[in-house]
C-alpha positions as CSV (number, residue, x, y, z in Angstrom):
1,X,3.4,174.3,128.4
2,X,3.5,170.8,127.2
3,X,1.3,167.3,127.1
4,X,1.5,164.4,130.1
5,X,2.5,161.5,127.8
6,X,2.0,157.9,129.5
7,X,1.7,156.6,132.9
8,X,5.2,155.9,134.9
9,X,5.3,152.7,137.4
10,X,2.0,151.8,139.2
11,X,1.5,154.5,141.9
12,X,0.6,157.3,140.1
13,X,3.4,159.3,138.0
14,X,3.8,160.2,134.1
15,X,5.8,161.0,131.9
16,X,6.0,164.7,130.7
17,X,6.8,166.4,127.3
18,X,7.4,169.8,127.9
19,X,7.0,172.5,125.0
20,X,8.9,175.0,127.5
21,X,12.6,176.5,126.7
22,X,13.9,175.4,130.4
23,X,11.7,171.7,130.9
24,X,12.9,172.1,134.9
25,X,11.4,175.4,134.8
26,X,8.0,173.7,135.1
27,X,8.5,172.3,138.1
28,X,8.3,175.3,139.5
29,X,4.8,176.0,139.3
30,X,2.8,173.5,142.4
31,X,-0.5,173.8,140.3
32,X,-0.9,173.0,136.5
33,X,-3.8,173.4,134.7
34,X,-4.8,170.0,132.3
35,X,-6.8,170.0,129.3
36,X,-9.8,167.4,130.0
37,X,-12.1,167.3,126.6
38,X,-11.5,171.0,126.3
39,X,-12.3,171.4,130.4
40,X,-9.4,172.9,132.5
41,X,-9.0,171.2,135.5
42,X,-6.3,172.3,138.5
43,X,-4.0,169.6,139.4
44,X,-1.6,170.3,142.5
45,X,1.7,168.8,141.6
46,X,2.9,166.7,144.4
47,X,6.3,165.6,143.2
48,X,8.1,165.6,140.1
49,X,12.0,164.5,139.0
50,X,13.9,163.9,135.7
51,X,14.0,160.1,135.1
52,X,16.7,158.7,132.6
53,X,16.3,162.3,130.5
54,X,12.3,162.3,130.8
55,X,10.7,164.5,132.8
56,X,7.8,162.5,135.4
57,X,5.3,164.1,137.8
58,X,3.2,163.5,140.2
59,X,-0.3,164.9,141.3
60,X,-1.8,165.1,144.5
61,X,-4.7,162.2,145.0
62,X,-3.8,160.3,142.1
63,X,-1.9,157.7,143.5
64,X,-2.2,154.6,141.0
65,X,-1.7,154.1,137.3
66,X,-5.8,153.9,136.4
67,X,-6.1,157.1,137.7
68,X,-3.0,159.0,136.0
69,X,-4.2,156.9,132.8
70,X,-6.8,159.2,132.4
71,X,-4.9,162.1,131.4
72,X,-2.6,160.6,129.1
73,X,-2.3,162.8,126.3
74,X,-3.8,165.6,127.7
75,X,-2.0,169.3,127.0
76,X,-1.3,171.0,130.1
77,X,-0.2,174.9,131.0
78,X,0.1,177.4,133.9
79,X,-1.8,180.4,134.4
80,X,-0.4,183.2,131.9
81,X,0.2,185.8,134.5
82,X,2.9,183.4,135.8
83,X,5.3,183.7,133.1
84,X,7.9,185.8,132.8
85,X,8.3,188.9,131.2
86,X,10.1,188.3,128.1
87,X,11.7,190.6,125.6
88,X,10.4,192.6,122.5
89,X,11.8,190.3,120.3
90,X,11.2,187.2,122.6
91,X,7.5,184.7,121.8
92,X,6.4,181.8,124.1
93,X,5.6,179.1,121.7
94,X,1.8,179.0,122.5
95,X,1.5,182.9,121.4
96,X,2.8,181.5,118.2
97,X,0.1,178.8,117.5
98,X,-2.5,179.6,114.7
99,X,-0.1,182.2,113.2
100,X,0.0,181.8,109.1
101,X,2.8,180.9,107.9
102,X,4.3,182.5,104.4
103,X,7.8,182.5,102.8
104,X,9.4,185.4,101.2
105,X,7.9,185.3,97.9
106,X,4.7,185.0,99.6
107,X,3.5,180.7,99.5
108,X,1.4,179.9,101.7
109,X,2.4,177.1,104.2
110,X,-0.5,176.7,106.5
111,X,-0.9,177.5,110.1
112,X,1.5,176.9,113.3
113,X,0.2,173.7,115.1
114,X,2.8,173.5,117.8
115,X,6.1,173.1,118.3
116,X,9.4,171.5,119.3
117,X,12.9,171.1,120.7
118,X,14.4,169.0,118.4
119,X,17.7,169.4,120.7
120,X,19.3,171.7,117.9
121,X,16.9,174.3,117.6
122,X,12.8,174.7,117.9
123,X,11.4,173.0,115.2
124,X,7.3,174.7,113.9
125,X,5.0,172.5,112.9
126,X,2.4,173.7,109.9
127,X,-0.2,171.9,108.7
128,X,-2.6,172.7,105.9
129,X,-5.2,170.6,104.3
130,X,-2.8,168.8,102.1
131,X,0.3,168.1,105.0
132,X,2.0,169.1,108.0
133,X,5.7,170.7,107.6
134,X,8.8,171.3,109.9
135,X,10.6,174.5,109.7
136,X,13.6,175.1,111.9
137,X,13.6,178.4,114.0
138,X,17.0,179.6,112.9
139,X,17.8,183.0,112.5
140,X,18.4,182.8,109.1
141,X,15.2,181.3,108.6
142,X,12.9,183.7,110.4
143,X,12.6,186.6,108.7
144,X,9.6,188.2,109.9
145,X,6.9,187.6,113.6
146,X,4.1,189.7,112.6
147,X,2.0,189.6,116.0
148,X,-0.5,192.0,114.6
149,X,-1.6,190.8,111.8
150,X,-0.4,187.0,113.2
151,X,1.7,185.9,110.2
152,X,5.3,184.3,110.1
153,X,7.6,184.9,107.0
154,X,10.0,182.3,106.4
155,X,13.2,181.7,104.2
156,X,12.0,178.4,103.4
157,X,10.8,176.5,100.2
158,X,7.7,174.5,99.7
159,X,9.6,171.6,98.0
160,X,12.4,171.5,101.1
């Protein structure tokens, strides 16, 4: 759902970066799940707010900045079964992660590594061994979501 970026003030809070559609939407959910070295721990979220457009929360028991330090750069999420529904032709961005990613006349661009609101549109970020791309998710760009067979096909070229 997104990564707790840096500490906020000295009594606990960070800042949030949110991979969700609706970033207030998260603060609906009182427990969050944060990735620890690849160990899921449960944190109870105590209080969160928007703060001069970023989004800061605030756990239960952590109540300085060494503690909340800790997690800085750690992914976070909710339990699946928690989501809503969504439509046929609808994706949460984490289903999306580790698809390939093709164009039309069938280059290869890599894989999905995550990603982002770039405020006009989602941007996805590929990476292969040689370099990382950004692809805008725009209708016209998207051709094809293969969930099957987990492969995206793109109206895009390799030298854009």
């Amino acid at each position: 759902m997104g990564r707790l970026s840096s500490p906020y003030g000295i009594k606990g809070w960070i800042r949030v970066q949110s991979y969700a559609s609706s970033t207030s939407s998260l603060f609906n959910h009182s427990v969050w799940w944060v990735d620890t070295n690849s160990h899921w721990l449960s944190l109870e979220l105590e209080n969160s707010r928007v703060h001069q457009e970023n989004l800061i929360v605030k756990f239960s028991g952590i109540d300085d900045r060494d503690q909340i330090a800790k997690f800085k750069g750690a992914e976070f999420g909710i339990e699946r079964h928690l989501l809503p529904a969504l439509e046929h032709d609808e994706y949460y961005w984490y289903e999306l992660i580790g698809f390939s990613v093709i164009n039309t006349v069938g280059e290869p661009f890599g894989v999905i590594d995550h990603l982002f609101d770039s405020g006009a549109q989602p941007v996805i970020v590929t990476r292969n061994e040689e370099q990382e791309r950004l692809i805008p998710w725009a209708d016209h760009i998207i051709k094809r979501v293969d969930r099957e067979n987990r492969v995206l096909t793109v109206e895009w070229g390799l030298d854009y």
